[in-house]
N, C-alpha and C positions, 0 to 999 in steps of 0.2 A: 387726310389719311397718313399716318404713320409710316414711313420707311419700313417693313420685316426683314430684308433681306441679310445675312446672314455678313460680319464683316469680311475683309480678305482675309486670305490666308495670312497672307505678308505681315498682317496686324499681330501676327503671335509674336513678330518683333517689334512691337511699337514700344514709346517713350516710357512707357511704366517698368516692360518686360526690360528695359535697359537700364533702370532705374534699379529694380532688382537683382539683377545680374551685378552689378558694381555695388550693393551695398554686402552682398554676400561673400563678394571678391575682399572686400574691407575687411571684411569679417576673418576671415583666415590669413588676411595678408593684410595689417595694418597700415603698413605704407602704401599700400594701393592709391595712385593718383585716380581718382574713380572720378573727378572734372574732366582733367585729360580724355579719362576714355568715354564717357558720356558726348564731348564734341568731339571726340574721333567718328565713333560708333552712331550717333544721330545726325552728321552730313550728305547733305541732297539724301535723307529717309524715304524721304516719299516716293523718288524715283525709283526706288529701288525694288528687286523682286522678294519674294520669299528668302531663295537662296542666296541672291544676294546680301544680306540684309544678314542670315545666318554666320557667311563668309565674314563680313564686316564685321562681328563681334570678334571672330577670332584674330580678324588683323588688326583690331585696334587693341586689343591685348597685348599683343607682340607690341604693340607701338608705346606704352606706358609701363609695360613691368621689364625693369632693366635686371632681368634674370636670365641665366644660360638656360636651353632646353630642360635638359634632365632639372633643372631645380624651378621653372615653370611649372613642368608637368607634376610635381609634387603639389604643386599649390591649389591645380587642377582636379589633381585625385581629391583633393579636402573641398573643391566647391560643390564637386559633380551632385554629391548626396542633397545637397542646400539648394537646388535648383527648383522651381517650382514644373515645371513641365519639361516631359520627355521628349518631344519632338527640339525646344529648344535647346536640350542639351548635344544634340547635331553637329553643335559648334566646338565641342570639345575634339571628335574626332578631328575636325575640318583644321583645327589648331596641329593635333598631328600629324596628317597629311601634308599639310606646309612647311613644317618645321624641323621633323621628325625623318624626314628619307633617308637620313645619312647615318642611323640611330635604330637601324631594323630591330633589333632584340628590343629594347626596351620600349620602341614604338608598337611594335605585336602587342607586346602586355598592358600599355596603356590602351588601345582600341579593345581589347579581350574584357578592363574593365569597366570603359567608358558604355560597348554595347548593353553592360546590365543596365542601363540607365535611359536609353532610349533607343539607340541604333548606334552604327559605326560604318551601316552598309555604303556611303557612299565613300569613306576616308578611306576603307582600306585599296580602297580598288586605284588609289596613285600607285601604291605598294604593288599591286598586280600588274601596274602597268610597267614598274621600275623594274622589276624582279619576279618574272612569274612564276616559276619553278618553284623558290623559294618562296614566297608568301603562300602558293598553292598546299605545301608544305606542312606550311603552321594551320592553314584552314582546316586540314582534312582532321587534325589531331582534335580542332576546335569543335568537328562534327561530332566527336565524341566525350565531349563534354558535360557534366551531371547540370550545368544550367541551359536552358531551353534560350535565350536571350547570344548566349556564345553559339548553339548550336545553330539559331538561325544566322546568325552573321556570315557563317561556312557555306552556308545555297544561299544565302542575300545578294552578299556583298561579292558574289563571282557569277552571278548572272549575268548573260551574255547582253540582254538586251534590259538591261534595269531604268526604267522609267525614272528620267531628270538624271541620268548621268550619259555616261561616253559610255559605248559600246566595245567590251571588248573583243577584240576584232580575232586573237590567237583561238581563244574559248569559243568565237562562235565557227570561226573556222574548224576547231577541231574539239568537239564535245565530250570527248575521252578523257580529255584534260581533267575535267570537274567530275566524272563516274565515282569515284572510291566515295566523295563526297554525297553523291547522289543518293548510292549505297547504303550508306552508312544511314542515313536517314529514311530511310524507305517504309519502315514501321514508326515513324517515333511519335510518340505518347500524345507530344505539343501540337492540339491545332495551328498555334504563331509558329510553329516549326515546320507541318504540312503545309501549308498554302504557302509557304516560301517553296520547298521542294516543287511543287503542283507548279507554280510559275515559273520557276526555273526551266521546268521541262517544257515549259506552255512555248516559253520563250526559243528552244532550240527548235521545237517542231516548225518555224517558220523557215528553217534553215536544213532540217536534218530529218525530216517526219519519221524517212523509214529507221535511223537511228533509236528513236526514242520510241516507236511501236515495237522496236526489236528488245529493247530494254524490256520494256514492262511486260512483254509478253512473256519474260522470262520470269517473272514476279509471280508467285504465287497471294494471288488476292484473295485466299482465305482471311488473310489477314485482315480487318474493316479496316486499319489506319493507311495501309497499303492501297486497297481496293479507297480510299476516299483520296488519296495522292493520284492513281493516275484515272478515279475519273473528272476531277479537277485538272489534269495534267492533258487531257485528250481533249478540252474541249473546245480549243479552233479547231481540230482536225473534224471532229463531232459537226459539229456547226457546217462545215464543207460535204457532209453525206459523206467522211474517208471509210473505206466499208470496213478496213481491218481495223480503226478504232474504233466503231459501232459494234463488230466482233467481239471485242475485246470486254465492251458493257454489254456484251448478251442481247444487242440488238443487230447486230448483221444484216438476219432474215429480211424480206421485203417483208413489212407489215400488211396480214390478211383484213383490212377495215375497210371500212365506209366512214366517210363525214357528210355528218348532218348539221346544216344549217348554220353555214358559218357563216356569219355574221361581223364587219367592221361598223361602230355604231359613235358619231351619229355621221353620215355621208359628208357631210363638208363639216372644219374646222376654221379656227385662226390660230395662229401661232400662240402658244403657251393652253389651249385646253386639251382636253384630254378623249383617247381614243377608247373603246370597248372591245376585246374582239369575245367572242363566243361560239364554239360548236361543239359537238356531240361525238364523239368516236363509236363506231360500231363494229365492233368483233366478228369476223365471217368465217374465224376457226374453231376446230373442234377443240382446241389445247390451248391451253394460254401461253402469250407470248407478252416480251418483251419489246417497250416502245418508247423510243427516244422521241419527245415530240417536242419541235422549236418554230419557229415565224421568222419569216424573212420580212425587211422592210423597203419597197425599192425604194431610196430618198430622191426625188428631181432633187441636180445638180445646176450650177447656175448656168451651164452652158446649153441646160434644157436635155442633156440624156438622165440616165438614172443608174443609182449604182447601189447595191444591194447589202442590205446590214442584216445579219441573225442576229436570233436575240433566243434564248434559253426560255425555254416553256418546263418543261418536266419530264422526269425518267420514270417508266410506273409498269406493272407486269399488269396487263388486261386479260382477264380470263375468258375463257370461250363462252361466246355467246355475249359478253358485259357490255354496257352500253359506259363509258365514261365522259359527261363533261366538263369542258376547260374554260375557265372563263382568266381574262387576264385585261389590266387596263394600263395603258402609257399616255404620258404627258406628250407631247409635241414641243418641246422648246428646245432656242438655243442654248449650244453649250460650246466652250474653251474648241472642244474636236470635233463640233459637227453643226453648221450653219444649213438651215430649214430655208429653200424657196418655194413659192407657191404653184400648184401644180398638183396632177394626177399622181398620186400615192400608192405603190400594188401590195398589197400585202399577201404572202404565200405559207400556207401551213404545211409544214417538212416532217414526214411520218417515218423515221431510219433514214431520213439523209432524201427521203424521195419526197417531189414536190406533190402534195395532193391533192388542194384547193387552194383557189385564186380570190382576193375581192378588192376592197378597197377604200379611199376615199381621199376629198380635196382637200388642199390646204389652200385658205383665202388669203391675197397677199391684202 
């Protein structure tokens, strides 16, 4: 049987993608020593992470092109377009952020155009760690920007809690910091620009909940790109039954239903197949109402207690009398954030935040 499994991440920097990157570097820059930086940039490889690996492109640049900053980053601006993939080009920010601190104006505008190219979000945020006033500054102007790519970097790359970087610790302490930015974005056009906003706020409500239900409740979500920002924006407070975020999507009410016949299928597993759940909602009101409906997962822990994961089912208006059912299937395996022991499994269907049925099933070790 054949290997399927999908390669690493880290592979987006393997020996090819290095190989390409220094002949492209040639290309704009003739004297490029592209040996040099192939055994800079390919030493102990394998050890290495993703980011890592990213990071290494940019300092073995710096180690073979005997050019000052500002005439680097000219060379940069000519390779960025010749790159074959946007997550690779990650390494251009990661060049300015190391290089560039002492160089604020024309580091801003180098991240401002490197972002159209893939991202920038995690370079800028040395800059916010250096000078926050001032980078917060140039963001907020970036939020209003005609490219959607600038405008995401502005909620990106000042997220409190951004996944694979350092947490800015001022921002999450004080959420007001980033608002004009938050603002500014509140309606805007760009899905890639929404679900950065939506995360950003996801991010402070582990820290500020009443803050950010204060916000949007000041939002008019007539708007749909508004109204898709904070119910993407609400949904760990959603997930925890928080009643004022369930208000907020028109489920507050205790749902007037019955469930029928819920069902975890098949009763015992092994690690890596897959679960069924299915039941029926029945309406016991005269009016139709609105119904956030999600599943809890207890996972056994290795220590033998259990600890409880929501998981997103569906938002839907049921009308009086309506019978709706939900059917939904999950895999059981591990992952990077969450290792499976064997053991009793409770599974709870959450109707507005309230628990309404219980079932279950085992995972065979």
């Amino acid at each position: 049987m054949t290997d399927q499994s999908p390669p690493a991440l880290k592979e987006i920097f393997n020996l090819q993608r290095l190989q390409h990157i220094a002949d492209e570097m040639s290309a704009v820059y003739p004297p490029f020593d592209a040996k040099g930086f192939l055994q800079h940039a390919s030493q102990d490889l394998a050890g290495l992470s993703v980011m890592q690996r990213m990071a290494r492109v940019s300092e073995s640049l710096h180690a073979v092109i005997p050019l000052d900053y500002a005439q680097t980053l000219k060379l940069l601006y000519a390779l960025a377009p010749r790159l074959n993939s946007g997550f690779v080009s990650l390494f251009l920010g990661h060049y300015v952020a190391s290089y560039g601190l002492d160089d604020f104006k024309r580091s801003m505008a180098a991240l401002k155009y490197f972002t159209t190219f893939g991202s920038a979000e995690f370079a800028v945020r040395a800059f916010l760690l250096q000078d926050l006033q001032r980078t917060l500054a140039v963001m907020q102007k970036w939020s209003l920007d005609d490219n959607e790519h600038v405008r995401r970097l502005a909620s990106e790359g000042s997220r409190p809690r951004l996944p694979w970087s350092f947490r800015l610790a001022q921002v999450q302490a004080d959420p007001r910091l980033c608002a004009a930015i938050l603002d500014n974005l509140k309606a805007d056009s760009s899905l890639y620009v929404r679900k950065s906003v939506a995360n950003h706020l996801n991010d402070i409500t582990k820290d500020h909940p009443e803050w950010v239900l204060d916000v949007i409740e000041s939002w008019s979500l007539d708007n749909p790109h508004t109204a898709w920002i904070a119910r993407h924006a609400l949904r760990s407070l959603i997930k925890q039954g928080n009643t004022r975020a369930l208000t907020i999507m028109g489920a507050g009410a205790r749902a007037e239903v019955k469930i029928h016949q819920f069902k975890v299928e098949p009763a015992a597993i092994r690690l890596g197949e897959r679960i069924n759940l299915s039941f029926t909602l029945e309406s016991t009101t005269s009016a139709p109402q609105k119904l956030v409906v999600d599943y809890a997962i207890e996972y056994v822990k290795s220590a033998g207690h259990s600890a409880a994961k929501v998981f997103k089912l569906k938002a839907f208006t049921l009308g009086a009398g309506e019978r709706h059912t939900v059917l939904r299937g999950q895999h059981i395996r591990d992952m990077t954030t969450r290792k499976h022991y064997p053991g009793q499994h409770t599974v709870h269907v959450l109707v507005n935040g309230e628990r309404l049925a219980s079932s279950g099933f085992e995972l065979i070790g």
